[in-house]
C-alpha positions as CSV (number, residue, x, y, z in Angstrom):
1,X,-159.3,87.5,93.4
2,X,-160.4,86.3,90.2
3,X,-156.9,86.1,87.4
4,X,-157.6,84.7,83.5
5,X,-154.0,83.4,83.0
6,X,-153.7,83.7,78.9
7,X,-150.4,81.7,77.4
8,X,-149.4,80.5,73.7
9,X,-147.0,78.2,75.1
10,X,-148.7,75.9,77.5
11,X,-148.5,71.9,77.8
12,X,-150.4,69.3,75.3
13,X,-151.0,65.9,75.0
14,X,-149.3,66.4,71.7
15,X,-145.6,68.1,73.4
16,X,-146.3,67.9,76.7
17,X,-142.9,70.0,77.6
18,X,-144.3,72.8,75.4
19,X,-143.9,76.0,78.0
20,X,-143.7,73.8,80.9
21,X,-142.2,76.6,82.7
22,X,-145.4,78.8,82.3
23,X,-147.2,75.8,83.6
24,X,-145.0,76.3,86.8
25,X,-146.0,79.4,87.3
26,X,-149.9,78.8,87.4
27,X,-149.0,76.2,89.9
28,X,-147.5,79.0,91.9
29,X,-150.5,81.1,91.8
30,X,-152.5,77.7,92.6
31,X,-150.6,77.6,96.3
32,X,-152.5,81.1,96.8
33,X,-156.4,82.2,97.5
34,X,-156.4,83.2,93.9
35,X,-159.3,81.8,92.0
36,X,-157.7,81.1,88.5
37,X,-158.8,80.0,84.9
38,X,-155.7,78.9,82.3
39,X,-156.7,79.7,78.9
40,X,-154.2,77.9,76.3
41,X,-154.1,78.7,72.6
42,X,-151.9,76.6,70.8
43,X,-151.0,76.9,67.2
44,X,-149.8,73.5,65.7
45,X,-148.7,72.5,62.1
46,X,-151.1,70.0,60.6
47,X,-152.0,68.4,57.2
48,X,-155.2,70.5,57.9
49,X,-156.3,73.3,56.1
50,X,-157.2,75.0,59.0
51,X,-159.3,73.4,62.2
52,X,-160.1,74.7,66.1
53,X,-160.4,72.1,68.7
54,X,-161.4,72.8,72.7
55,X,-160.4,71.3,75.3
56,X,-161.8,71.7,79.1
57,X,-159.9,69.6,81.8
58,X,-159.1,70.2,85.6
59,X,-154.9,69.2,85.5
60,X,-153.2,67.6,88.7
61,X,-152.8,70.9,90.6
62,X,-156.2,71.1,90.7
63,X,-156.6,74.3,88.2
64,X,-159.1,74.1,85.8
65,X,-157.7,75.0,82.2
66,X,-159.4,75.8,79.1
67,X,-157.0,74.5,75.6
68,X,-157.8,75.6,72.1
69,X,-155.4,73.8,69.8
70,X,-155.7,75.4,65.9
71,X,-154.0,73.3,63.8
72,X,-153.6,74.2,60.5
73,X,-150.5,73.4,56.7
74,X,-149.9,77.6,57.4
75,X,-149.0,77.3,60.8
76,X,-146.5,79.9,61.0
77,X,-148.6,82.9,58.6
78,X,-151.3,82.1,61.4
79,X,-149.3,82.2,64.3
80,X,-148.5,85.7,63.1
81,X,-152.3,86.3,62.8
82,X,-152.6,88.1,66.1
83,X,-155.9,89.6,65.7
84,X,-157.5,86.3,64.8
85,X,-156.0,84.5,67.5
86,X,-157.8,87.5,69.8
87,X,-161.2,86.9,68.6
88,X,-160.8,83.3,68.0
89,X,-159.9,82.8,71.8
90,X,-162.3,85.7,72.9
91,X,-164.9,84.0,71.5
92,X,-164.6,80.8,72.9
93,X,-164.2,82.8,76.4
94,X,-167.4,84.8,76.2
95,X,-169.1,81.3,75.1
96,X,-167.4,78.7,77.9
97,X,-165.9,80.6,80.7
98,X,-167.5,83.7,81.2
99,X,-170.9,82.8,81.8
100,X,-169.6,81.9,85.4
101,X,-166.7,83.4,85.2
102,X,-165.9,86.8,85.5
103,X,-162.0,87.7,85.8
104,X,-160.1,90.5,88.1
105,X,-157.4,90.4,86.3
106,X,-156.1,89.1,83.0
107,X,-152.3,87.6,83.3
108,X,-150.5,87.2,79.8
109,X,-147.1,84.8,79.1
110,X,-145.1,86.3,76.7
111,X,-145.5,89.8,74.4
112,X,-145.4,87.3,71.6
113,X,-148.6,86.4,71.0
114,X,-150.2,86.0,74.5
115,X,-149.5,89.2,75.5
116,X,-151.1,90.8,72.5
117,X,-153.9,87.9,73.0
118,X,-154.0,90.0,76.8
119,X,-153.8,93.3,75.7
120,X,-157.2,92.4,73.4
121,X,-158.9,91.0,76.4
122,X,-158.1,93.5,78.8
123,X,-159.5,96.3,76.5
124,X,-162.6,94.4,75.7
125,X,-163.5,93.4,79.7
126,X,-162.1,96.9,80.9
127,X,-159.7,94.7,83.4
128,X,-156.0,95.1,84.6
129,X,-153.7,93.4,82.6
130,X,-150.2,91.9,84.1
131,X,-147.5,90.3,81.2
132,X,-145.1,87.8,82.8
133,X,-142.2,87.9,79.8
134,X,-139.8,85.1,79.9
135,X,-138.9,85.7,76.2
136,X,-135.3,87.4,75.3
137,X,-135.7,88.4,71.1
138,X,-138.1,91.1,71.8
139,X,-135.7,93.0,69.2
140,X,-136.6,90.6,66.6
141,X,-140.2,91.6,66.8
142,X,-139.8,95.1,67.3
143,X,-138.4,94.9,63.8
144,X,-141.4,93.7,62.5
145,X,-144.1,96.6,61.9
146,X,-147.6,95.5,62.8
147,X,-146.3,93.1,65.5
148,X,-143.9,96.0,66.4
149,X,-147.3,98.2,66.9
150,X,-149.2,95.8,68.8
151,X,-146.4,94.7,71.4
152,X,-145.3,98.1,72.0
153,X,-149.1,98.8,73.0
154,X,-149.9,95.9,74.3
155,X,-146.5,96.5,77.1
156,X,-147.4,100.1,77.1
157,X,-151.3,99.8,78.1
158,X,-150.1,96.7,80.6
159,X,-150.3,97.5,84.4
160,X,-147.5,95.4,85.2
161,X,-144.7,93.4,83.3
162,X,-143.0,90.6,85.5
163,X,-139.7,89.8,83.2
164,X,-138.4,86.2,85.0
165,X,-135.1,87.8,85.5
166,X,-132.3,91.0,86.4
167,X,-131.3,90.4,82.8
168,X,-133.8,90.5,81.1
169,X,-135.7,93.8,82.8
170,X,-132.6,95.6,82.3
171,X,-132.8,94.3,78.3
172,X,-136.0,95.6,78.4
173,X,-135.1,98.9,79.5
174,X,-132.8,99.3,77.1
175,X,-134.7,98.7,74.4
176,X,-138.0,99.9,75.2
177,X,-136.9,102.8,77.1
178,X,-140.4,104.1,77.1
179,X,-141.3,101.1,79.5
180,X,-141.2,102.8,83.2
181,X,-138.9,101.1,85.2
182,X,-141.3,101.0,88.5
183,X,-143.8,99.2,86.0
184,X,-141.3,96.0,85.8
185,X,-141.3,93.7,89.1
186,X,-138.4,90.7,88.6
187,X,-140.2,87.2,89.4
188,X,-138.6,84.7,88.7
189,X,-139.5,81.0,87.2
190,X,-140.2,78.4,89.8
191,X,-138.9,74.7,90.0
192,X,-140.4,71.9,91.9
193,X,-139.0,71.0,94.8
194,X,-140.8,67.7,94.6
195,X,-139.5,66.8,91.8
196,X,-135.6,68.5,91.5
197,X,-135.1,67.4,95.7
198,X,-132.0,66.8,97.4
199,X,-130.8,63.1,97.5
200,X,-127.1,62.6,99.2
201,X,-125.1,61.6,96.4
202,X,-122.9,58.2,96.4
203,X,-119.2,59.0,96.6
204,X,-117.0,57.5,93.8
205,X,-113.2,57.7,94.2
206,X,-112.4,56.2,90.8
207,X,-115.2,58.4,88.4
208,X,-116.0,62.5,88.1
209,X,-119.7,62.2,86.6
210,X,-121.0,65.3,84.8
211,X,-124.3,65.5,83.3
212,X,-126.1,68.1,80.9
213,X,-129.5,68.7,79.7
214,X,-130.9,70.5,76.6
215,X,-132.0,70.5,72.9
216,X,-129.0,69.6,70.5
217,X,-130.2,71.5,67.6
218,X,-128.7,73.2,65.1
219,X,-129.5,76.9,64.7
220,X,-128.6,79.5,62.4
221,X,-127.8,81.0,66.1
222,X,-126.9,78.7,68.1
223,X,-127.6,79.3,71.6
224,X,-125.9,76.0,72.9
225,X,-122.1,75.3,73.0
226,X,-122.2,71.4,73.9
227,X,-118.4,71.4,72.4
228,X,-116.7,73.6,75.1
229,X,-117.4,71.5,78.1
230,X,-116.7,68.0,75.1
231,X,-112.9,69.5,74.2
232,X,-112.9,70.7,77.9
233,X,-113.9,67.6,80.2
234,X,-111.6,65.6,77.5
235,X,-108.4,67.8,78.2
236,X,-109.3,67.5,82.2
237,X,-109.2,63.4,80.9
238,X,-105.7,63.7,80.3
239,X,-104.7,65.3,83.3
240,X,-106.4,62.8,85.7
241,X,-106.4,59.2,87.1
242,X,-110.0,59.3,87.8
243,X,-112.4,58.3,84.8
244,X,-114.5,61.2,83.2
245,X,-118.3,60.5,82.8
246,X,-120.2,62.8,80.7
247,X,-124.2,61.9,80.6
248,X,-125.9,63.9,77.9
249,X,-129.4,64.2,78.2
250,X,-131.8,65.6,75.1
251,X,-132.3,64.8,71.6
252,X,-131.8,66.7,68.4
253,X,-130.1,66.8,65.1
254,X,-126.7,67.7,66.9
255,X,-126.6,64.1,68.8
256,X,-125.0,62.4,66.3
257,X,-122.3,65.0,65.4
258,X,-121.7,65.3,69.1
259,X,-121.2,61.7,69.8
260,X,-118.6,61.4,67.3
261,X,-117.2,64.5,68.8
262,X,-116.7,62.7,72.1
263,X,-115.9,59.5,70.4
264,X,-112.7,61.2,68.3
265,X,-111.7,62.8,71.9
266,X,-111.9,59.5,73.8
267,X,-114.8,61.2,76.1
268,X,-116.9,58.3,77.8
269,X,-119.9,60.0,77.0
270,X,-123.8,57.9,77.8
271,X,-126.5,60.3,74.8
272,X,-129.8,59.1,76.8
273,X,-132.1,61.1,74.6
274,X,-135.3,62.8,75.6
275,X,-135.8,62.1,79.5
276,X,-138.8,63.8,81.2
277,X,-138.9,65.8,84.6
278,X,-138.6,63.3,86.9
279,X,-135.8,60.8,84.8
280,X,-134.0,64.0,84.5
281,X,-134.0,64.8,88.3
282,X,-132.8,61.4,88.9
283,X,-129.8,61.9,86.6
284,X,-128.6,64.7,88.1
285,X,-129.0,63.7,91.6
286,X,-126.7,60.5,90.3
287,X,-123.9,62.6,88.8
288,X,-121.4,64.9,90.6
289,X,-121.5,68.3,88.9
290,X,-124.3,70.0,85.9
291,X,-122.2,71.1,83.0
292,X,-124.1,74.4,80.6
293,X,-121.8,76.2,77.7
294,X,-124.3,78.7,76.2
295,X,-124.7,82.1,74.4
296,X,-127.8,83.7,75.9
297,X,-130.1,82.9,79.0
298,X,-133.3,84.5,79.8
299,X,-133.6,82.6,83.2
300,X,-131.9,79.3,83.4
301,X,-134.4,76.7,84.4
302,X,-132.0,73.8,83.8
303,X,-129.5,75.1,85.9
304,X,-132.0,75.8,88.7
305,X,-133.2,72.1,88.6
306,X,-129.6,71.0,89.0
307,X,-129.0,73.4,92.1
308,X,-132.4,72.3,93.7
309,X,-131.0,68.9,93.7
310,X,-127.8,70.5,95.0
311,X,-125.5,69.3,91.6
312,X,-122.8,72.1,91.5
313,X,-122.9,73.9,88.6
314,X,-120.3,75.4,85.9
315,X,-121.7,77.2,83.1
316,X,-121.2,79.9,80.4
317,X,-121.0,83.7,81.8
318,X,-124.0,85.0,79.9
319,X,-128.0,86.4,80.4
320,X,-129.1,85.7,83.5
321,X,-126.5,82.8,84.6
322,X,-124.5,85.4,87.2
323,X,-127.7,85.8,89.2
324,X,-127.8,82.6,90.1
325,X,-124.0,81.3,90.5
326,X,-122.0,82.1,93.4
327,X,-118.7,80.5,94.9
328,X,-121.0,78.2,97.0
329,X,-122.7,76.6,94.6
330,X,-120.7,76.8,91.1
331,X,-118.3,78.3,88.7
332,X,-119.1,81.0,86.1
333,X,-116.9,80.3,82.6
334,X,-115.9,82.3,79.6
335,X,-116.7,80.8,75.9
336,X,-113.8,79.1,75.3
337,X,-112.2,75.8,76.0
338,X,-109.5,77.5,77.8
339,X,-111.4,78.9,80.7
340,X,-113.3,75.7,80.6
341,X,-110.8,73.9,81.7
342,X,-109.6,76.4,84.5
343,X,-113.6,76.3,85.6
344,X,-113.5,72.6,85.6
345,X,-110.2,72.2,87.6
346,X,-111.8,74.5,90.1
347,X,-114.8,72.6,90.6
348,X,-113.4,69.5,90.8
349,X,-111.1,71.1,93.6
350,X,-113.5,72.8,95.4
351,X,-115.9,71.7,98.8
352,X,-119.7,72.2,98.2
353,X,-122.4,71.9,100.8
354,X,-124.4,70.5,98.3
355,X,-127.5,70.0,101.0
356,X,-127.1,73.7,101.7
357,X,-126.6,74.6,98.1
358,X,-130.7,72.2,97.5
359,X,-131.9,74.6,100.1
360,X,-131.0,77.9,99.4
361,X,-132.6,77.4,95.9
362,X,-135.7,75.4,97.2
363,X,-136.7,78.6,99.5
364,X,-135.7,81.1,96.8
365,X,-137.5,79.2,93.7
366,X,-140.3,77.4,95.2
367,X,-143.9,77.9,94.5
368,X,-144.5,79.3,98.2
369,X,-142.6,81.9,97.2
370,X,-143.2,82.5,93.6
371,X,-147.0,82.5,94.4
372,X,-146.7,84.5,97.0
373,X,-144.8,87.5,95.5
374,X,-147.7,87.2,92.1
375,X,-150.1,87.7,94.3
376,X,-149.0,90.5,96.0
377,X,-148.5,92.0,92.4
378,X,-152.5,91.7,91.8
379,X,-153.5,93.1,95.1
380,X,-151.1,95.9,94.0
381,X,-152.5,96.7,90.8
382,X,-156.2,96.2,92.3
C-alpha cells in the first residue's frame, strides 16, 4: 500500500514543534507495511515578497518527506490562497515524487488547507482520499464562503474522515450533518512511549509538586485558564503544612502577568520557559500531579504525555478531556476556583497506581496501535 500523507502543519528547522502531533501520526503508519511519502507545505511570514523553497530529507523514523516552505510579507492572504497552494504543491509532486512514486491513497491533516490540498490531489490522480481532522473551529471556516465551498467538498468527496477524538466527530456531526456518520472512524493522536515513559517517582513528605505545560498567550479567546489552578493551588497553600510547588512550563506573553500572579499569592512557582519533548517528559516524571484549566480540547496531547509517564491528572471538564480521565488516573474540574480546590483536595487525597495508570495509556496511545487501526482504514477503503 502506497499512502501520500499531505499536511500544512508539519515540523521545520525553522519551529520544529509546528504540528508535531501530525508528525506522530506518520510515525504510526511507519510501524506498518505501508509504503509512505510526507508531503509538507508550509506557509511562513518573511521579509520576502514571495519565494518557494524544497526540501527532500529521510527524518529519524526512517520516512522519507518531501517540505515546501513558501515564505512570503502576505503570509496570511496566501495561506488563504487554496487553489495556489494545490497547484504549487501538485507541481512539485508530478516533478519529484511521482516519477517513482505512484500513491494508493492520499491522506490529508486538517480540512484547513491540507485537506483541500487532498481533495485537489485526489481528483487529479483519481485516488481515495482519507482526512485525519484534529482541528475544532471548523465553524469559523464554514463562515467563510469560498473556503466554506471547498471544505464542505473537499469532506464530502473524502472516503474517510478520522476526527482524533469522541468530541470532536460528534462536533462534526452536528455541524455538518450532511457528513455520514459511518464515514467518520475516531483515531486518536499518538504519544511516544519512548519519550513520555514511566520512571517511579521520588517520594517527598515535605513538598506537593505540580507541573503544567502550554502556550501562555493571550487571545481574544482564550483557550487557557493558567489562573484557576494559580488562585486554586495557592488556597490549598493555606490549608497545608506541606510546601506547594507549581513548575510552569512554556513561554508567551502571559508569563510575566502570571508570575506576578503567583508572586502576589505567595505561590512558589519555577516559569522554565520553552522546554522540548524530552525536558518536558522529565519534568513531569519529577513532579507529583499535571495541572490543565482550559476552555476547549480537540484531543489533549499534553495531558496524554503526563498519563504516559503515569503523572495524575486534574484538568478542566471540556472537549475531549472526559474521554480520557477516569477515577484511576485523575480528576475532572469545573471552571472555577471553587471546584478547583475541591479537585485538588481530592487528588492530593487519593491512591494512584501510577505504573498502571503509564500503562493503560502506553497500550491505548502508542504507535502499535495507532498504526495499526490507520491501516486497517486503507485496506478498508481499497
Amino acid at each position: 500500500m502506497k499512502v501520500l500523507f499531505i499536511s500544512s502543519w508539519y515540523p521545520t528547522p525553522v519551529n520544529p514543534n509546528y504540528g508535531i502531533f501530525v508528525k506522530e501520526h506518520a510515525k504510526a503508519i511507519k510501524t506498518t507495511t505501508t509504503d509512505l511519502r510526507v508531503l509538507a507545505i508550509v506557509v511562513q511570514q518573511s521579509d520576502i515578497f514571495f519565494k518557494t523553497s524544497q526540501r527532500e530529507y529521510v527524518d529519524e523514523s526512517g520516512i522519507r518527506t518531501f517540505e515546501i516552505i513558501i515564505q512570503t510579507k502576505m503570509r496570511d492572504l496566501v495561506y488563504h490562497l487554496v487553489p495556489l497552494q494545490s497547484r504549487i504543491a501538485f507541481w512539485y509532486f508530478k516533478k519529484t515524487i511521482n516519477p517513482y512514486f505512484s500513491p494508493d491513497i492520499i491522506h490529508s491533516n486538517v480540512i484547513f488547507p491540507a485537506g483541500m490540498i487532498g481533495d485537489f490531489f485526489s481528483r487529479k490522480l483519481k485516488k481515495p482520499h482519507i482526512i485525519t481532522e484534529h482541528w475544532s473551529k471548523i465553524e469559523g471556516l464554514l463562515k467563510k464562503p469560498y473556503l466554506s465551498f471547498l471544505g464542505k467538498r473537499s469532506y464530502k468527496k473524502a472516503n474517510m474522515i478520522i476526527p482524533v477524538s469522541q468530541f470532536l466527530k460528534l462536533k462534526m456531526l452536528d455541524i455538518l450533518p450532511e457528513l455520514k456518520q459511518n464515514k467518520l472512524k475516531v483515531i486518536p493522536n499518538v504519544i511516544s512511549s519512548e519519550v513520555f515513559d514511566y520512571k517511579e517517582k521520588a517520594v517527598k513528605t515535605d513538598e506537593i509538586r505540580f507541573c503544567a505545560v502550554a502556550s501562555w498567550v493571550t487571545k481574544r479567546q482564550p483557550d487557557k485558564k493558567p489562573e484557576l489552578f494559580i488562585g486554586a493551588l495557592a488556597e490549598i497553600q493555606k490549608k497545608t503544612t506541606r510546601k506547594i510547588k507549581l513548575t510552569m512550563v512554556g513561554d508567551g506573553n502571559r508569563v510575566n502577568e502570571l508570575k506576578i500572579l503567583c508572586k502576589s499569592l505567595n505561590l512558589d512557582a519555577d516559569f522554565v520557559g520553552y522546554q522540548t519533548k524530552n525536558q518536558i517528559a522529565v519534568i513531569l516524571q519529577k513532579n507529583d500531579y499535571f495541572v490543565h484549566a482550559s476552555t476547549i480540547e480537540t484531543f489533549g496531547v499534553v495531558i496524554v504525555e503526563a498519563l504516559m509517564t503515569g503523572t495524575p491528572v486534574i484538568c478542566s471538564n471540556v472537549g475531549a478531556l472526559p474521554e480520557l480521565i477516569t477515577e484511576a488516573n485523575g480528576v475532572l474540574c469545573e471552571n472555577n476556583v471553587a471546584a478547583w480546590m475541591k479537585g485538588l483536595e481530592r487528588i492530593i487525597q487519593s491512591d494512584f497506581d501510577r505504573k498502571q495508570i503509564a500503562e493503560d495509556v502506553k497500550n491505548r496511545f502508542g504507535y502499535d496501535r495507532i498504526g495499526k487501526e490507520i491501516a486497517c482504514v486503507y485496506q478498508e477503503i481499497t
